[in-house]
C-alpha positions in Angstrom: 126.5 62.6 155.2 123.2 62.4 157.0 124.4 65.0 159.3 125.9 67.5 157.1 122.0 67.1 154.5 120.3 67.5 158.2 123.0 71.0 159.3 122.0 72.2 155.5 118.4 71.7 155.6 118.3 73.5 159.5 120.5 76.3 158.2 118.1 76.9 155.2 115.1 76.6 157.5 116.0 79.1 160.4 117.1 81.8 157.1 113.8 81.5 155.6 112.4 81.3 159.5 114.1 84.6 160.2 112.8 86.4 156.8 109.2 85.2 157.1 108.4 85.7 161.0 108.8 89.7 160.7 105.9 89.7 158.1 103.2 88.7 160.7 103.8 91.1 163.1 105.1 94.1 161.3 101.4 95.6 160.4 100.5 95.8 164.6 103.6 96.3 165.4 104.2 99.7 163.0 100.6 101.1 163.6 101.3 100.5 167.8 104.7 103.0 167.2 102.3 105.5 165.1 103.6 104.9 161.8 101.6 104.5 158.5 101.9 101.8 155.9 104.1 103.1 153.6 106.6 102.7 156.3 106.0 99.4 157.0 107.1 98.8 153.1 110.0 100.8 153.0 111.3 98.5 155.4 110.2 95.3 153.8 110.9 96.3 150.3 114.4 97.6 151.6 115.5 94.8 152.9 114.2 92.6 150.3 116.4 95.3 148.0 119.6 93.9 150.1 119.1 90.5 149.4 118.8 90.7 145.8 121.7 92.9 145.8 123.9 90.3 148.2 123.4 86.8 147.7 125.4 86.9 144.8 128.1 88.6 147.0 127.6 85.9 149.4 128.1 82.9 146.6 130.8 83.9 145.5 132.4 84.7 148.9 131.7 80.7 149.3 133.7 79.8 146.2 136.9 81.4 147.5 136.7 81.5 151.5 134.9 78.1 151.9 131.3 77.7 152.1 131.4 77.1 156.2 132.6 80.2 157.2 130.4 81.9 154.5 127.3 80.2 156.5 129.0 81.2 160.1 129.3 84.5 158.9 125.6 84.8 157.9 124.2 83.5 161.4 126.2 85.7 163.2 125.2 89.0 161.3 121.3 87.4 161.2 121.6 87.5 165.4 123.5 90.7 165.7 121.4 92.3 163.1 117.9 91.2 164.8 119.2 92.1 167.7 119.4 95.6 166.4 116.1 95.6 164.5 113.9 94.3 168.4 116.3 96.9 170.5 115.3 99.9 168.0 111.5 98.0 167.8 111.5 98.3 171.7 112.6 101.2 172.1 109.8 102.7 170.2 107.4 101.3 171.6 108.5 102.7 175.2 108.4 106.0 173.6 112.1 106.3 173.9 113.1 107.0 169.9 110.1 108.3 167.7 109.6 109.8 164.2 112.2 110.0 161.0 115.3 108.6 163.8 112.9 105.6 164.4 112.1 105.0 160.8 115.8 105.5 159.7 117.5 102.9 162.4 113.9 100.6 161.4 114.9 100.9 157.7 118.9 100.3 158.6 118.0 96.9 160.8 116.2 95.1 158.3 118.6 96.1 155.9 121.3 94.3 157.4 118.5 91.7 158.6 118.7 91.2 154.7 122.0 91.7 154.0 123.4 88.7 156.4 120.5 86.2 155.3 121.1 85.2 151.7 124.5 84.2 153.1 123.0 81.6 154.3 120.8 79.7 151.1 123.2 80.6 148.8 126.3 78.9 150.7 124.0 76.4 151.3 122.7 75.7 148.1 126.4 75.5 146.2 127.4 73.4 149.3 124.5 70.9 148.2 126.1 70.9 144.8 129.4 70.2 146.1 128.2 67.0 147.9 125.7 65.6 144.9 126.6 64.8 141.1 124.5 65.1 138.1 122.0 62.6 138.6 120.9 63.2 142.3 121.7 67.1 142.0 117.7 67.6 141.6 116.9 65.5 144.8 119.7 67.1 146.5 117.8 70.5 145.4 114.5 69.5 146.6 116.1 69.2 150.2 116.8 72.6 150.0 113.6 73.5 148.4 111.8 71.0 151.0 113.9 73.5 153.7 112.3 77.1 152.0 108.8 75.4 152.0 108.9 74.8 155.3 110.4 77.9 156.6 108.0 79.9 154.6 105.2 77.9 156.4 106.5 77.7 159.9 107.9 80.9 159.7 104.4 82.9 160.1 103.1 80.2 162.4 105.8 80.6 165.0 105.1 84.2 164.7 101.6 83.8 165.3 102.3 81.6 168.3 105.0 83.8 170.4 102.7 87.3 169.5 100.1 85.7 172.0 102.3 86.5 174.7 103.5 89.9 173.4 104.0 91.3 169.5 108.1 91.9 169.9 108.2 88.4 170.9 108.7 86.8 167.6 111.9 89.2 167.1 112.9 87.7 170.1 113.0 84.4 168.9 114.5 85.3 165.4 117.3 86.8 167.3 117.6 83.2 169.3 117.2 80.8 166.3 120.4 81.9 164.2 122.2 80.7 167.8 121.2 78.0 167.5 121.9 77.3 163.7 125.3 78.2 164.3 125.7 75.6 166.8 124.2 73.0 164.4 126.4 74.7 161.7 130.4 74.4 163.8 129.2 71.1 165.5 127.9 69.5 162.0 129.3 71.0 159.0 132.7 69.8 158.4 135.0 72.5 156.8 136.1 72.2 152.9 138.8 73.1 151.1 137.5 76.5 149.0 136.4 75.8 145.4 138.8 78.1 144.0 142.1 79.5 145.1 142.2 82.7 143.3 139.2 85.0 142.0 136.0 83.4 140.7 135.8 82.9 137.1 132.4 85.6 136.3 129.3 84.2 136.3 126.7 86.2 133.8 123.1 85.5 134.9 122.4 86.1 131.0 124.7 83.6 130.0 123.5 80.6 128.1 121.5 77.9 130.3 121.7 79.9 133.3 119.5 82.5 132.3 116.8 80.1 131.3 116.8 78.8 134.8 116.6 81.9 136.5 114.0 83.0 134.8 112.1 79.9 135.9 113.2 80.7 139.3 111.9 84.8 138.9 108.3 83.0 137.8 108.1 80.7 140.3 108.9 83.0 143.1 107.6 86.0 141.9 104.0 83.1 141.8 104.2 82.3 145.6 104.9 85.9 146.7 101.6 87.0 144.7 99.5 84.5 146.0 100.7 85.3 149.5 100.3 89.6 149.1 96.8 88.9 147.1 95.5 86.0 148.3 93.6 87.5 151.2 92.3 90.1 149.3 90.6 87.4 146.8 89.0 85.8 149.7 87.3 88.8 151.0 86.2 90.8 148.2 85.1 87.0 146.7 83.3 85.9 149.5 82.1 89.2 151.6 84.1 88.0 154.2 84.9 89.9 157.8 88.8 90.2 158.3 88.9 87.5 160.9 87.3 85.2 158.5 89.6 86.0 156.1 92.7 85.5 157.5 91.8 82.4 158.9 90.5 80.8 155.1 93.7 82.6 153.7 96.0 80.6 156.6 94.2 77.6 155.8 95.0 78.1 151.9 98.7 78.9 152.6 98.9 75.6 154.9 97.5 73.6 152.0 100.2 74.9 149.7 102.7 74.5 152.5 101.9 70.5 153.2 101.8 69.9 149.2 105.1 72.1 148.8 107.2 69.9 151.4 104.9 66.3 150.6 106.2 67.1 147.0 110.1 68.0 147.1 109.9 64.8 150.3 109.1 62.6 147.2 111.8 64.2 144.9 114.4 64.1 147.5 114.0 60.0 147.8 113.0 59.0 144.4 113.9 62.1 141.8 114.0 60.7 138.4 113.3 63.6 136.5 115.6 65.9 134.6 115.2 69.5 135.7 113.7 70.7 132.3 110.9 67.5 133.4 110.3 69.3 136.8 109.4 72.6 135.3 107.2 71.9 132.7 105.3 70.0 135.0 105.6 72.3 138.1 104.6 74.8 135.5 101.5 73.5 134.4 100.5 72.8 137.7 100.6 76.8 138.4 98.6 77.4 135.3 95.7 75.1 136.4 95.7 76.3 140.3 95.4 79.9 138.6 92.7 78.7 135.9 91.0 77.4 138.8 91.1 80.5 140.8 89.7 82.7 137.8 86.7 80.2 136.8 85.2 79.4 139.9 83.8 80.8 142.4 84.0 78.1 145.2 86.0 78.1 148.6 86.7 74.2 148.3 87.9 74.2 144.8 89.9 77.1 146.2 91.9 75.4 148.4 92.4 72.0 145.8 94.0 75.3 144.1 96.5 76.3 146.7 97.4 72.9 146.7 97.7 72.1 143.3 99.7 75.5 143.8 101.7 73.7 146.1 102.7 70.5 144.3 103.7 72.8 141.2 105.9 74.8 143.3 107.7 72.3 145.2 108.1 70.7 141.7 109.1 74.4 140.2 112.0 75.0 143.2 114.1 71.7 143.0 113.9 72.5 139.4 115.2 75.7 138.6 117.7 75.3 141.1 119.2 72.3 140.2 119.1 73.1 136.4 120.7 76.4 137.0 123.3 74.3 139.1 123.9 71.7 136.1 124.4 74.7 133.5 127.6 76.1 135.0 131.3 74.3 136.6 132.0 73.2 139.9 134.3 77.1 140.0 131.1 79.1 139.2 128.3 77.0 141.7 128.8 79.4 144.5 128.5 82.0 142.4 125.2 80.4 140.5 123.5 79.6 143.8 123.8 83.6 145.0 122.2 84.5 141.6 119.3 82.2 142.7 119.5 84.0 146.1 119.3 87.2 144.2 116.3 86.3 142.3 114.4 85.5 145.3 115.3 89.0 146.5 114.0 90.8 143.4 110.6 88.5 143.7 109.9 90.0 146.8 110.6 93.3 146.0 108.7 93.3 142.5 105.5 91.0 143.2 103.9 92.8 146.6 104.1 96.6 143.7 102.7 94.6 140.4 100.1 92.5 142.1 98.5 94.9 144.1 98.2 97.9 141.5 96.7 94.9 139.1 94.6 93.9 141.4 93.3 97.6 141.6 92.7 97.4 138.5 90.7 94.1 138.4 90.9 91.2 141.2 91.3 88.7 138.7 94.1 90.0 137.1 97.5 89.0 139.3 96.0 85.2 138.9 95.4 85.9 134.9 99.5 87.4 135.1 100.7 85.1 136.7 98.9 82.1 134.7 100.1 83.8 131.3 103.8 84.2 133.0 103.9 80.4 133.7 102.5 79.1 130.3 104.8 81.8 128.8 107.8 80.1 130.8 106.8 76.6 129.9 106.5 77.3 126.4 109.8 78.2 126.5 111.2 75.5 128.2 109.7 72.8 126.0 111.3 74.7 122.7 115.0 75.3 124.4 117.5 72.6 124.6 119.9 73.1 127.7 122.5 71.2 128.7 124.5 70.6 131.9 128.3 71.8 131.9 130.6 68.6 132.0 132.2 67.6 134.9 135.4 69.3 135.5 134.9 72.7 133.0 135.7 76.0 134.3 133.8 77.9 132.7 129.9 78.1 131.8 128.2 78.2 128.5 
């Protein structure tokens, strides 16, 4: 068992790895090739557009093909499509493609880039489920959560690192690193039995219990992607800050929220007591006094006790809308449950970078005050909503 948790937890890792470490390196790398911003977020957003549009594909792939091969198959189209996106990188920075062509086969990488990775978390995630009952479903969630956490932390980091030697280095290695997951991933991972023989009973992300959760899931993610797009932006225009300055407060921030993120679910995944509904109300709160603390001060150490009482709340929030969203349909549909989790993450990425920067526009304050009103909305709503977990052996959700 220890090696199939420790095959899951690498798998999720190197996926989050391999969608965090283009971030870094995108803004040098597109003004080096002569291109302009706008660019740069066609092909973010795009590829945050194929996520959200695939990881339920990909869950319910796992249901009825196994959720091994699901996982093989996402490694293999993560290396051959990274492969693409540094080749068509490289090739423009030798001058040997340039203008719409470049853009266009740019755009069409990182599309696939994130079309193969929510394979990945989502066969991952329903695998967990398979492996874990009702009681340790949460701690079994926090090992994927602890997994995300520290991709999204290590995943700039190692970008940072490889870019001293040259800035298409960090493609490099997220070309090598699905490799080596599916190593892990054959050598590790023994192969199931598919949930399902025949097609997957329909999962409706608006169905009772589910959609409770994935709302959860939308606020919590849609909270760490904000804090990450605005977060440096606050510093300087708070502080009169130069950019070096800035991004090396705003690193230090993100590392505090990092450390309390994988400290938190570290604790959940060896002593998780706590019902789901339990982990977001807290986890919930937690975001609405990191934000509070944000808007009424004005003081870089109370800042960064706010990116990591940020931190705890999220690595509370993850575990907790995943496993709840888990416990609210059958064993048939968790495939299927986990790529609608995979899909929310998608649309996070794609709607916070557009709503927090046009509030912040607006006002600076603002994406803290949304995001603040969204989590005491959410927690409202989960202290007045009964939900309960399918029973063992149903077909069908609520």
């Amino acid at each position: 068992m220890r090696k199939i948790r420790f095959s899951i937890f690498f798998s999720v890792f190197v996926a989050m790895v391999g969608l965090m470490i283009i971030a870094p390196v995108m803004p040098p790398l597109i003004r080096e090739l002569g291109l302009t911003e706008t660019h740069s977020g066609l092909i973010i957003s795009l590829g945050s557009v194929a996520m959200a549009l695939m990881a339920p594909v990909w869950g319910n792939l796992s249901d009825v093909k196994g959720r091994k091969p699901v996982i093989i198959i996402g490694f293999i189209g993560m290396f051959v499509s990274y492969i693409l996106f540094t080749a068509a990188m490289y090739a423009g920075l030798q001058g040997l493609i340039k203008g719409g062509l470049l853009v266009v086969l740019l755009i069409a990488a990182r599309a696939m880039v994130g079309l193969f990775i929510p394979a990945v978390p989502s066969s991952a995630q329903a695998y967990m489920a398979d492996v874990t009952d009702e009681k340790d479903r949460s701690a079994g969630m926090a090992f994927i959560g602890a997994a995300n956490g520290l991709g999204l932390v290590l995943g700039p980091a190692i970008a940072g690192v490889f870019a001293l030697i040259g800035l298409i280095w960090p493609l490099y290695i997220g070309a090598l690193l699905p490799i080596i997951a599916l190593a892990v991933v054959l050598a590790l991972i023994p192969p199931k039995k598919p949930v399902i023989q025949e097609k997957p009973p329909k999962i409706n992300p608006f169905q009772k219990g589910v959609r409770l959760y994935l709302f959860a899931g939308l606020v919590t993610m849609l909270s760490i992607v904000t804090l990450q797009v605005v977060g440096g932006f606050y510093f300087q225009d708070q502080f009169s800050l130069t950019t070096q300055e800035t991004a090396r407060m705003v690193s230090f921030g993100l590392m505090f929220t990092g450390a309390a993120m994988i400290f938190t679910q570290g604790i959940q995944m060896k002593k998780s007591k706590w019902h789901p509904r339990q982990l977001l109300i807290v986890g919930l709160l937690l975001v609405i006094v990191s934000m509070a603390l944000f808007l009424l001060t004005n003081s870089l150490t109370v800042y960064y006790l706010a990116y990591f009482i940020f931190g705890i709340g999220s690595g509370l929030l993850m575990p907790g809308f995943m496993a709840g969203s888990s416990l609210s349909v059958s064993r048939e549909q968790q495939g299927g449950v986990a790529g609608l989790v995979g899909s929310v993450q998608g649309i996070s990425a794609v709607i916070a970078p557009v709503v927090s920067t046009t509030l912040y526009q607006w006002d600076r304050h603002l994406p803290y005050a949304f995001i603040g009103g969204l989590a005491l909305l959410m927690a409202v709503f989960m202290m007045a909503v009964s939900v309960k977990p399918v029973e063992a052996g149903s077909t069908r959700g609520k």
